[in-house]
C-alpha positions as CSV (number, residue, x, y, z in Angstrom):
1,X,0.0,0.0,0.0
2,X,0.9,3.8,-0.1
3,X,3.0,4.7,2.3
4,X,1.4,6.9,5.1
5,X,3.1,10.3,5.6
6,X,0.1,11.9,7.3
7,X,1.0,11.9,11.0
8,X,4.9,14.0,9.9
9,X,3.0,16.1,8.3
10,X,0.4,17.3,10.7
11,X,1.4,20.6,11.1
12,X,3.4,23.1,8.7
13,X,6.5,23.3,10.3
14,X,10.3,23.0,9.1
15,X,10.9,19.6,11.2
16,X,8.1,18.2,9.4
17,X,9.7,18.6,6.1
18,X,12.6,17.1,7.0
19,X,10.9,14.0,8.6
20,X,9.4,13.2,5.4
21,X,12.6,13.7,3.7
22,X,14.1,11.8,5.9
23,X,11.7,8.6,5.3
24,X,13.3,5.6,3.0
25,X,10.4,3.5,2.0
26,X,8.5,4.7,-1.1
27,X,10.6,8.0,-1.3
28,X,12.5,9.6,-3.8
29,X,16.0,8.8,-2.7
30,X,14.9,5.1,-3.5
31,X,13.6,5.6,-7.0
32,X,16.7,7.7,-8.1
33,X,19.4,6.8,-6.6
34,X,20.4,4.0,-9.0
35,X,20.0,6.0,-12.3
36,X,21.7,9.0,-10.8
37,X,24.8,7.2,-10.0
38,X,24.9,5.6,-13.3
39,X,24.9,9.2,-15.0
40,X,27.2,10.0,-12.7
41,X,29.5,7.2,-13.9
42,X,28.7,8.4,-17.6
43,X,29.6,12.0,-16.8
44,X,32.5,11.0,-15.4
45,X,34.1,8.8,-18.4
46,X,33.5,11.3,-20.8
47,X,35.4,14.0,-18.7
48,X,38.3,11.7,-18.4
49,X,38.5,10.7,-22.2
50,X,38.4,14.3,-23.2
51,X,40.8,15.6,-20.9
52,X,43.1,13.4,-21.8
53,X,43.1,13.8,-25.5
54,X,45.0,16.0,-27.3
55,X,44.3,19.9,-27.9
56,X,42.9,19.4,-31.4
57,X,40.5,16.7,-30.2
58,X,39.6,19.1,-27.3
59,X,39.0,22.1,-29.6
60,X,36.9,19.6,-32.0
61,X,34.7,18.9,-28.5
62,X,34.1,22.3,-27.6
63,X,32.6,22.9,-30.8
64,X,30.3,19.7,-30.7
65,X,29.8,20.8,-26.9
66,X,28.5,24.6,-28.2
67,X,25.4,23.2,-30.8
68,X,24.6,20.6,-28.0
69,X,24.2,23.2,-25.5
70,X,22.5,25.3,-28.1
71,X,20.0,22.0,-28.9
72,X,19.2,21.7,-25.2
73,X,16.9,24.9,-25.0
74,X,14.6,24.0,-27.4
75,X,13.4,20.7,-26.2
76,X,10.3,20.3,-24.5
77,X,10.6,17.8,-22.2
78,X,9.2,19.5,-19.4
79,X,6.2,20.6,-21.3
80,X,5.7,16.8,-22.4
81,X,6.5,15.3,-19.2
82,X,4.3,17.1,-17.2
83,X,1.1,16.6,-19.6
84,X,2.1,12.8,-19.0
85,X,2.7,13.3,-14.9
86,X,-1.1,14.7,-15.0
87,X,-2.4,11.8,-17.4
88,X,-0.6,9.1,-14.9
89,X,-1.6,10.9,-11.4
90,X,-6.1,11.4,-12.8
91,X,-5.5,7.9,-13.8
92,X,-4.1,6.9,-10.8
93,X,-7.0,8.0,-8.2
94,X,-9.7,7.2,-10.7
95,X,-8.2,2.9,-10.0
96,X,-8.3,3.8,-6.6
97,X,-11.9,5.0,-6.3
98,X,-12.8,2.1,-8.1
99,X,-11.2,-0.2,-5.9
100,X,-14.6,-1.3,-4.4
101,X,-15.2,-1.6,-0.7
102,X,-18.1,-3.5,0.7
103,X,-19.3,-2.2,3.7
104,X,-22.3,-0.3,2.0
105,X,-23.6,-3.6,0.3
106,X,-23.2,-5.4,3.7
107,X,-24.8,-2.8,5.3
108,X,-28.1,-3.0,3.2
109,X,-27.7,-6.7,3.2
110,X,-28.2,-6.3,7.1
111,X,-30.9,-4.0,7.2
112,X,-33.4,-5.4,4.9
113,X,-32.5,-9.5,5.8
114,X,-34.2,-10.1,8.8
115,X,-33.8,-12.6,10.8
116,X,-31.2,-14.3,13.3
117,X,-32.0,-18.2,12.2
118,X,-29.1,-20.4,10.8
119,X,-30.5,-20.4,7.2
120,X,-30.7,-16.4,7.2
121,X,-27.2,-15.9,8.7
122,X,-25.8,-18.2,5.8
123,X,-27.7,-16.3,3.4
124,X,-25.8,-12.9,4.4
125,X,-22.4,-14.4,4.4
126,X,-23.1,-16.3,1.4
127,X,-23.8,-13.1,-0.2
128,X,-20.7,-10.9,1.4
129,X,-18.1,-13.9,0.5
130,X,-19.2,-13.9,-3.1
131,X,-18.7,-10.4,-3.5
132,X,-15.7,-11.2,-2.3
133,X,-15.0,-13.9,-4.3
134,X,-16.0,-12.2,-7.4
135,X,-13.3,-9.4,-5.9
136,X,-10.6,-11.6,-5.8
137,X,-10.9,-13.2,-9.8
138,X,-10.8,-9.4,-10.9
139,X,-7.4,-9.2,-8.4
140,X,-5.4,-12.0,-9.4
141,X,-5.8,-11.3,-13.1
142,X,-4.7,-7.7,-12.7
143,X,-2.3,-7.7,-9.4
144,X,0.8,-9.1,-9.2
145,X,0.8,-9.8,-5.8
146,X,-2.6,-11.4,-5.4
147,X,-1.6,-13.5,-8.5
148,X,0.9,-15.2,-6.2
149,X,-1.1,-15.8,-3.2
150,X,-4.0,-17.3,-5.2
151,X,-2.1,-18.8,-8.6
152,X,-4.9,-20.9,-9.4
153,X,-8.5,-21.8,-8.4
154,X,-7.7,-24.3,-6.3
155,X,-5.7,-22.3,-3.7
156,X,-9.5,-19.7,-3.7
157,X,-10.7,-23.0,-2.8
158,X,-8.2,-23.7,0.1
159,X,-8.5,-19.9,1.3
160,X,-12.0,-20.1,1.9
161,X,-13.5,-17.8,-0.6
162,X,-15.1,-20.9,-2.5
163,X,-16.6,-24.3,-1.9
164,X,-15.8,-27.2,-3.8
165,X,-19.5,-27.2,-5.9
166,X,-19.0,-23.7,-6.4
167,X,-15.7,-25.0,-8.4
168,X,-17.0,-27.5,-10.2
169,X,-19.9,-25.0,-11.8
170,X,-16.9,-22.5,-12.3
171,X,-14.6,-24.6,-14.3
172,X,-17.3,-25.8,-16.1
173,X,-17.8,-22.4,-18.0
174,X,-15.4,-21.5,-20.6
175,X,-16.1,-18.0,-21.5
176,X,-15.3,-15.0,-19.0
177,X,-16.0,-16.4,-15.5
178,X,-16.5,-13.0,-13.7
179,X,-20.0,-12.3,-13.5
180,X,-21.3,-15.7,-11.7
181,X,-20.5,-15.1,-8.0
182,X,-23.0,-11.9,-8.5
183,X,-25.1,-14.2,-10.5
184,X,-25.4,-16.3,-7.4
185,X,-25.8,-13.2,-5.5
186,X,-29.0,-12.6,-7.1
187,X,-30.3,-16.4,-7.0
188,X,-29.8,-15.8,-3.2
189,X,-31.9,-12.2,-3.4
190,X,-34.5,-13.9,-5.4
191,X,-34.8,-16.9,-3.1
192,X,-35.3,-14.3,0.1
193,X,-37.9,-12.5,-1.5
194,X,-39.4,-16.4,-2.0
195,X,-39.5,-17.1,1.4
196,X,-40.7,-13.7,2.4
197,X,-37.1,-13.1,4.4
198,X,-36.9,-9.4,2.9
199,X,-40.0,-7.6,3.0
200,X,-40.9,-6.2,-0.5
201,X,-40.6,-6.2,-4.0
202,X,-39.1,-2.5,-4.0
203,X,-36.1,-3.8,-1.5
204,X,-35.6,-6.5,-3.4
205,X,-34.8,-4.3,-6.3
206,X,-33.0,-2.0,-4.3
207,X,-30.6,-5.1,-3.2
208,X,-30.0,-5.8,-6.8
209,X,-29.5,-2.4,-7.7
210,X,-26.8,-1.9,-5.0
211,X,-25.3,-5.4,-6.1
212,X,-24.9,-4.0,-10.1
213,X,-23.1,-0.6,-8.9
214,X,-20.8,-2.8,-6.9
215,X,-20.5,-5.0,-10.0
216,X,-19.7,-1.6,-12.6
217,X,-17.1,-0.5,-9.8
218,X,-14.8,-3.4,-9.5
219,X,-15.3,-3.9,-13.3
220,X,-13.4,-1.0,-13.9
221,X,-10.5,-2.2,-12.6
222,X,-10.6,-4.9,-15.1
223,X,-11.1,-2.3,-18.2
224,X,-8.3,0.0,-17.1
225,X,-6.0,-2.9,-16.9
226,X,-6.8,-4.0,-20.4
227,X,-7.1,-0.1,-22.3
228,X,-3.7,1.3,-20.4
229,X,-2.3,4.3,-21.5
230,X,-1.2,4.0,-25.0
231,X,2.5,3.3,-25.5
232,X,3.4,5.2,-27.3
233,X,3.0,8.1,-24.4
234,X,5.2,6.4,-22.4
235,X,7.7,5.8,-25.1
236,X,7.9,9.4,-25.8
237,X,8.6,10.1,-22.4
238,X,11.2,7.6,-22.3
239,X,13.2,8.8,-25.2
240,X,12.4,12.7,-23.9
241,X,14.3,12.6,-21.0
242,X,16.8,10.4,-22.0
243,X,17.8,11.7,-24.5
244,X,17.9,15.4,-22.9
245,X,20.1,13.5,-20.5
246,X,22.9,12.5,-22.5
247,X,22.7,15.9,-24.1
248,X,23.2,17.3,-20.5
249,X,26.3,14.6,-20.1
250,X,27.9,16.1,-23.3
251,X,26.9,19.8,-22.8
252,X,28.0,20.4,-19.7
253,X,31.6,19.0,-19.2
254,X,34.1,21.0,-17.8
255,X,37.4,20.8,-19.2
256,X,40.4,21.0,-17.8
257,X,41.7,25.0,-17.5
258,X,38.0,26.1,-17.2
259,X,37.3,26.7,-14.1
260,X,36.8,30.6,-13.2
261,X,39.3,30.4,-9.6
262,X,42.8,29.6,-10.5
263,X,44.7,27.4,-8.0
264,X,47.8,25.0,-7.4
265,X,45.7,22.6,-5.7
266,X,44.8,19.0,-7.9
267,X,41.8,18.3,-5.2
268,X,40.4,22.2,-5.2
269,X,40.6,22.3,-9.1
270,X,38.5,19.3,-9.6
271,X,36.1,20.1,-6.9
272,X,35.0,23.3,-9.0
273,X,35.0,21.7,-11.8
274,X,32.2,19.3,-10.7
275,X,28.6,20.7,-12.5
276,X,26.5,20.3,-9.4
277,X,23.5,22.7,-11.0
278,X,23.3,19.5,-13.7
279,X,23.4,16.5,-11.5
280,X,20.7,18.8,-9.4
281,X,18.4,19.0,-12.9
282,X,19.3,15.2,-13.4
283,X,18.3,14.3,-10.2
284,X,15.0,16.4,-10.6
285,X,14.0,15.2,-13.9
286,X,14.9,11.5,-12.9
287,X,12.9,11.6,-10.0
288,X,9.9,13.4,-12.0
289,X,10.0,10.2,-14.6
290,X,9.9,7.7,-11.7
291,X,7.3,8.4,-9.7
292,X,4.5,8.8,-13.3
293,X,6.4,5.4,-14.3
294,X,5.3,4.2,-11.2
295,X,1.9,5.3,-10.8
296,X,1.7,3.9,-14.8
297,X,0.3,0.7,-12.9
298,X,-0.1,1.3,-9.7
299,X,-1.0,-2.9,-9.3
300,X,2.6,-3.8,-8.9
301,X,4.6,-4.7,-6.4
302,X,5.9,-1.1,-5.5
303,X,6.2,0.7,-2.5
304,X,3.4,2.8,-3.6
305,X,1.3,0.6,-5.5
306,X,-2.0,-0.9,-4.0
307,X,-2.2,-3.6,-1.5
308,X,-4.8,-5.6,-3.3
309,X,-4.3,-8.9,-0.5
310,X,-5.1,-6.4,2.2
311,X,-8.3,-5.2,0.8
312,X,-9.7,-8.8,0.3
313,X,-8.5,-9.7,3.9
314,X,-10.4,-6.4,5.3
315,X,-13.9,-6.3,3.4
316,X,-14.0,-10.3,4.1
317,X,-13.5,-9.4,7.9
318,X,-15.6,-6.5,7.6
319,X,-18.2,-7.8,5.7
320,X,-18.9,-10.6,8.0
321,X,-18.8,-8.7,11.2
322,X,-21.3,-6.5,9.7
323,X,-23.7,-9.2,8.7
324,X,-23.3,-11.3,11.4
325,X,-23.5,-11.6,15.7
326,X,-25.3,-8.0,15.4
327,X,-25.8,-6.6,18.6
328,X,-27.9,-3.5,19.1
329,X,-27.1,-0.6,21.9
330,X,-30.2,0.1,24.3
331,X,-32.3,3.5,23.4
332,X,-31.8,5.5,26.3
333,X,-31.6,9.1,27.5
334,X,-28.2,10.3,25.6
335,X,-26.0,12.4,28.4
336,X,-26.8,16.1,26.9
337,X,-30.9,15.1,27.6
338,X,-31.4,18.4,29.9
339,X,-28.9,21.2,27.9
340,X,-30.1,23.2,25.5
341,X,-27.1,23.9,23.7
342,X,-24.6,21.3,24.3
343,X,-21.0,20.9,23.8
344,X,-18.8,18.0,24.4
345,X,-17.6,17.2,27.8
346,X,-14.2,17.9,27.8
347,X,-11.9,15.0,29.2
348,X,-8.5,16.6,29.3
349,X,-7.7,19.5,32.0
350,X,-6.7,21.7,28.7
351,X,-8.4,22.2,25.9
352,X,-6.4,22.4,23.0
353,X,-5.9,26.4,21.9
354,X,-7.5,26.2,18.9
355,X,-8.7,28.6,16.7
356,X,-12.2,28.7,16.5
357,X,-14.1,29.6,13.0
358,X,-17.6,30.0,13.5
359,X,-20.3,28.8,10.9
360,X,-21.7,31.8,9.2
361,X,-20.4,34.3,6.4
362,X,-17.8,36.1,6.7
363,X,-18.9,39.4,6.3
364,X,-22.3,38.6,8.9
365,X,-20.9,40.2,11.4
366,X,-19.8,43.7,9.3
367,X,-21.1,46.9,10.4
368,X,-21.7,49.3,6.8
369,X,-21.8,52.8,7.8
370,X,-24.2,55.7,6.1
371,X,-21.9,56.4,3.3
372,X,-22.8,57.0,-0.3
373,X,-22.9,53.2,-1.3
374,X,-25.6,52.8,1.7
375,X,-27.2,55.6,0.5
376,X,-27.8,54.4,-3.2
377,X,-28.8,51.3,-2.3
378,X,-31.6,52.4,-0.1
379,X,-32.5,54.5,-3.1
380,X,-32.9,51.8,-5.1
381,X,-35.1,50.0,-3.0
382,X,-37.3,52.8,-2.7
383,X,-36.9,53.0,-6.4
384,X,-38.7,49.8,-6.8
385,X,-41.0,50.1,-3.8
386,X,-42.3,54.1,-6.0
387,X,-42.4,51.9,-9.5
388,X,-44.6,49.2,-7.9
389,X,-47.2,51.6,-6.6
390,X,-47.4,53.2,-9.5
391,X,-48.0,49.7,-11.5
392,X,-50.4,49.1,-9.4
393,X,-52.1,52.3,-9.8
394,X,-51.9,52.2,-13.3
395,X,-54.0,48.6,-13.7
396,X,-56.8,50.4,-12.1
397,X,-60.3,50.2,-13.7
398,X,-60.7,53.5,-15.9
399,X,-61.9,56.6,-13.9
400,X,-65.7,57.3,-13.7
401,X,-66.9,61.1,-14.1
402,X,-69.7,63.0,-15.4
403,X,-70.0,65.4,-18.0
404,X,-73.6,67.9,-18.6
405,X,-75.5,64.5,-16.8
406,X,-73.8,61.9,-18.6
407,X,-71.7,59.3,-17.1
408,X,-68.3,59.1,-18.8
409,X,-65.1,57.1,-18.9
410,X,-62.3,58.4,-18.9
411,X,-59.1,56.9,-21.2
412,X,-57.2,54.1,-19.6
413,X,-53.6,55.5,-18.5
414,X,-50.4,55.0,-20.2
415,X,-49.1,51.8,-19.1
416,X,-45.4,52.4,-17.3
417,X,-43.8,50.0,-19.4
418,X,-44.8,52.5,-22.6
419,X,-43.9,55.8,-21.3
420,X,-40.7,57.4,-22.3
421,X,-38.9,58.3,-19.5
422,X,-35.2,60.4,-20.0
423,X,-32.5,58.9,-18.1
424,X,-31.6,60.9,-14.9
425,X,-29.5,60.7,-12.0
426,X,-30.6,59.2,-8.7
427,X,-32.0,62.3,-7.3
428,X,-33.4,63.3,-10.3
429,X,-35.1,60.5,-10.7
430,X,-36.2,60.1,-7.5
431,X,-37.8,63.1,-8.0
432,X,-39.8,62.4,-11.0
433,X,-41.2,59.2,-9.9
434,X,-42.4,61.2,-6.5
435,X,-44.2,63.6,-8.4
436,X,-46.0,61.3,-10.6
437,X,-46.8,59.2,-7.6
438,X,-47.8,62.3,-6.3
439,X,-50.3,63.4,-9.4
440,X,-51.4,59.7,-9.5
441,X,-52.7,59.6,-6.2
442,X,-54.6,63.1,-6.6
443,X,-56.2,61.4,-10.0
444,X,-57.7,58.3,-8.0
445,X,-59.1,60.6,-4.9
446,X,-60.6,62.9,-7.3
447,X,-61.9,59.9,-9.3
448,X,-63.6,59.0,-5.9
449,X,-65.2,62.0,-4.9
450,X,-67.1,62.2,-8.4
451,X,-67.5,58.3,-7.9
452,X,-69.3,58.8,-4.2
453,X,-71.5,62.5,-6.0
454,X,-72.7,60.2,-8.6
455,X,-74.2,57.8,-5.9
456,X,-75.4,60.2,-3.7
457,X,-77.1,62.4,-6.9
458,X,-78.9,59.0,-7.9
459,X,-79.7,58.1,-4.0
460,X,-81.8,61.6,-4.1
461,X,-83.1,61.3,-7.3
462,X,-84.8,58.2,-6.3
């Protein structure tokens, strides 16, 4: 499995850094150190054979040494290997997150088969071992490591994952064997439902549906094994490097007489005439290339690569503990029964100083003064509070008045939407939609005073 980092790494400190640079398993130090002293080794014979040829030969070298330095800026290694790095990494978490984990099938297998009989208890394991089972065919076809621990059927056999009938129905099949453990599984559904041992059609369904998404995510595994990513990327990135490399072996030799200090001393005149800044850039690119080659398949046998014998060992163990020997808590009074607002008791003298980050926005608690801003926006919302009354007052039923004893309507107003209004400032607007209010309002009472002469005049009249 990936090795664990997390607890070196729990706060942002300078000591933590250097823990996990410190750490030997699954690090970079590992992966590199190999190649790095065999470029070292290469660097090194090619400094010795030109320094000891003659000064024509030299002169020849510095001029094939000039284009090669000249070649090495216009690669694009970098840009190409870390496209690839970002291809290999997305890859690498989307295996992972299909890995498949059974606790959420076990859990549903527990709540909707009732019952604490031996014939429903070996219906639950049955159905958590062959999920299982059907696990561990997809492993050992794609995982080196799981490959040896079960190298043929017989050893699933001897491990406890399959019976010997179950065998015999298995070997009988020659086509892809991986979907009959979950079309046992769904036998076993069917039969409940027979026998009334889950409750319902609709959770029957619900069982099988549950059963096919853990089917589609282990499958996965099985399709990114056989579509990898095409070679050719990998190839590319091979040669990329490589070849940058030995350009780097070639450019950047120091011959003898180079070096900027002038001394007497043998041992001081090679020390600066070592290229550290290159074998730095070797050992950066090196180390880049090794860890995408291996997350390429992260089913190995790696440091880092996935402990597929672990996984079957835990969702076995799990599995059955979850379907099996249940036992349920009481339903008591919980010990925060009589406080309104509880907190956890605290069992340490000291709580930890923390920093505590409440749960609201972060602006909830900002006081905006009376400034310009605060006074535009409550303009606008009396803006829109103005332009609604005077919608509403335009939808009014056309005015009634009366004109040498005849009863008259009046035209219908302008609607709001029609009028042309100039564009203004805030005040001046403000202004103008006031005033219209204004002459609006004095419209409708007048309307009403004619409306309540009318009715009296007829009142009399009759």
């Amino acid at each position: 499995m990936t090795v664990s980092y997390n607890f070196d790494a729990l706060t942002s400190t300078w000591m933590g850094g250097i823990r996990i640079l410190l750490r030997w398993k699954g690090s970079i130090w590992k992966r590199v150190y190999k190649e790095l002293i065999f470029w070292f080794v290469i660097y090194a014979l090619i400094n010795v054979a030109i320094n000891m040829c003659s000064a024509f030969h030299k002169d020849i070298f510095t001029v094939i040494r000039g284009e090669v330095r000249k070649g090495c800026v216009g690669l694009p290694h970098i840009f190409i290997l870390g496209f690839f790095m970002n291809v290999v990494f997305n890859r690498w978490v989307n295996i992972f997150a299909k890995i498949g984990f059974v606790d959420h099938f076990a859990l549903v297998i527990e709540s909707n088969i009732r019952g604490s009989d031996i014939e429903t208890r070996i219906l639950r394991r049955t159905l958590v071992r062959y999920l299982v089972l059907a696990q561990t065919l997809i492993f050992r076809d794609i995982s080196i490591p799981v490959k040896k621990r079960f190298p043929n059927l017989a050893s699933i056999v001897d491990a406890g994952l399959m019976t010997d009938d179950e065998l015999c129905i298995f070997e009988s099949k020659d086509v892809d064997r991986y979907y009959m453990p979950f079309q046992w599984s769904l036998r076993l559904i069917n039969q409940a439902r027979l026998k009334e041992k889950i409750l319902s059609d609709v959770i029957a369904f619900h069982m099988t549906t549950k059963l096919r998404e853990f089917r589609d995510t282990i499958s996965h595994l099985l399709i990114y094994d056989w579509i990898p990513v095409p070679i050719a990327y990998p190839q590319i990135i091979f040669i990329a490097v490589r070849i940058y490399l030995c350009m780097l072996m070639i450019g950047r030799q120091v011959l003898e007489g180079e070096t900027a200090i002038q001394t007497d001393d043998k041992y001081l005149k090679q020390l600066f005439q070592f290229p550290v800044m290159t074998f730095v850039e070797v050992f950066l690119l090196v180390g880049w290339t090794k860890v995408a080659e291996s997350m390429l398949n992260p089913f190995g046998d790696n440091d880092d690569d996935y402990d597929c014998s672990y996984i079957i060992d835990r969702n076995l163990s799990t599995g059955y503990a979850i379907v099996d020997a249940v036992e349920y808590p009481p339903s008591n009074q919980d010990p925060f029964w009589n406080i309104p607002s509880p907190n956890p008791f605290d069992i340490v003298s000291k709580r930890p100083s923390l920093k505590s980050q409440p749960y609201h926005g972060s602006v909830a608690d900002l006081v905006v003064k009376n400034d310009k801003s605060s006074l535009s926006r409550i303009s606008t919302l009396r803006r829109r509070s103005i332009n609604k009354r005077i919608s509403m007052a335009s939808q009014q039923e056309p005015s009634v008045y009366v004109v040498d004893g005849d009863y008259r309507k009046s035209a219908a107003p302008i609607p709001l939407s029609q009028r042309k209004i100039p564009i203004l400032n805030d005040d001046a607007y403000f202004n103008t939609l006031r005033t219209r209010l204004d002459s609006v309002t004095e419209e409708s009472s007048r309307n009403n005073s004619l409306n309540e002469a009318s009715k009296a005049s007829d009142i009399s009249e009759s």
